[in-house]
Steps between C-alpha positions, in 0.01 A plus 500: 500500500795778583724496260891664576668637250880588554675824348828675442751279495816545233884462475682747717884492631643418803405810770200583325077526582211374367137564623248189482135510472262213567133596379206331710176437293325542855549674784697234729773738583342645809374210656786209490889523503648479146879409415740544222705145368707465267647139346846517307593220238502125696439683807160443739261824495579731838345782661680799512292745623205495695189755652207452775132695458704722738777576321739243688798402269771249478777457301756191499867584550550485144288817397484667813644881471447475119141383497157704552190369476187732503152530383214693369186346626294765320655389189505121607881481430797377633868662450851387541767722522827353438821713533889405470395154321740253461534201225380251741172703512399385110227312519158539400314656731131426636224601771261355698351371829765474780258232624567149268097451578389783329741532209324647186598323138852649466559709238698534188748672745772805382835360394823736687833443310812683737791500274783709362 
C-alpha cells in the first residue's frame, strides 16, 4: 500500500514562504492527478492545490497567485510552494488523490502555523 508522507511545514510570519513535500512510497505521481488539502481547527478538509499526469493545475481563489504545486515523478514526490501566507492559511496540511475514489490512507499531514 502507498503510503504519503507530508514535509516542511513550520511557523512563519505573515508575507512569508514555506516549501511542502509529500513523499510517495510508489510511483503514482505520473499516472493520476494528486492535490494538496489542508483542514484548519473545526473547519472541513479542502483542496488547495491540484495537478493532472499532464501537468494541469488548479488553484481555488483562496491560494491562487500564492500557491504552486509541482512534482518530481522521478523522485515520486509532490511539492507545494506557498508564498505571501496569510493566518487564515494555518492549518495542517495534507496530499493525496484529487479523485475521492482513489484516495490513499491520509497521512500524518505537516502542521503550517502563520503568525506574528
Amino acid at each position: 500500500q502507498v503510503q504519503l508522507v507530508e514535509s516542511g511545514g513550520g511557523l512563519v510570519q505573515p508575507g512569508g514562504s514555506l516549501r511542502l513535500s509529500c513523499a510517495a512510497s510508489g510511483n503514482i505521481f505520473s499516472t493520476t492527478a494528486m492535490g494538496w488539502y489542508r483542514q484548519a481547527p473545526r473547519k472541513e478538509r479542502e483542496l488547495v492545490a491540484s495537478i493532472t499526469s499532464n501537468e494541469i493545475t488548479y488553484y481555488p481563489d483562496s491560494v491562487k497567485g500564492r500557491f504552486t504545486i509541482s512534482r518530481d515523478n522521478a523522485k515520486n514526490t509532490l511539492y507545494l510552494q506557498m508564498n505571501s501566507l496569510k493566518p487564515e492559511d494555518t492549518a495542517v496540511y495534507y496530499c493525496n488523490e484529487v479523485n475521492p475514489l482513489k484516495f490513499r490512507a491520509w497521512g500524518q499531514g505537516t502542521q503550517v502555523t502563520v503568525s506574528s
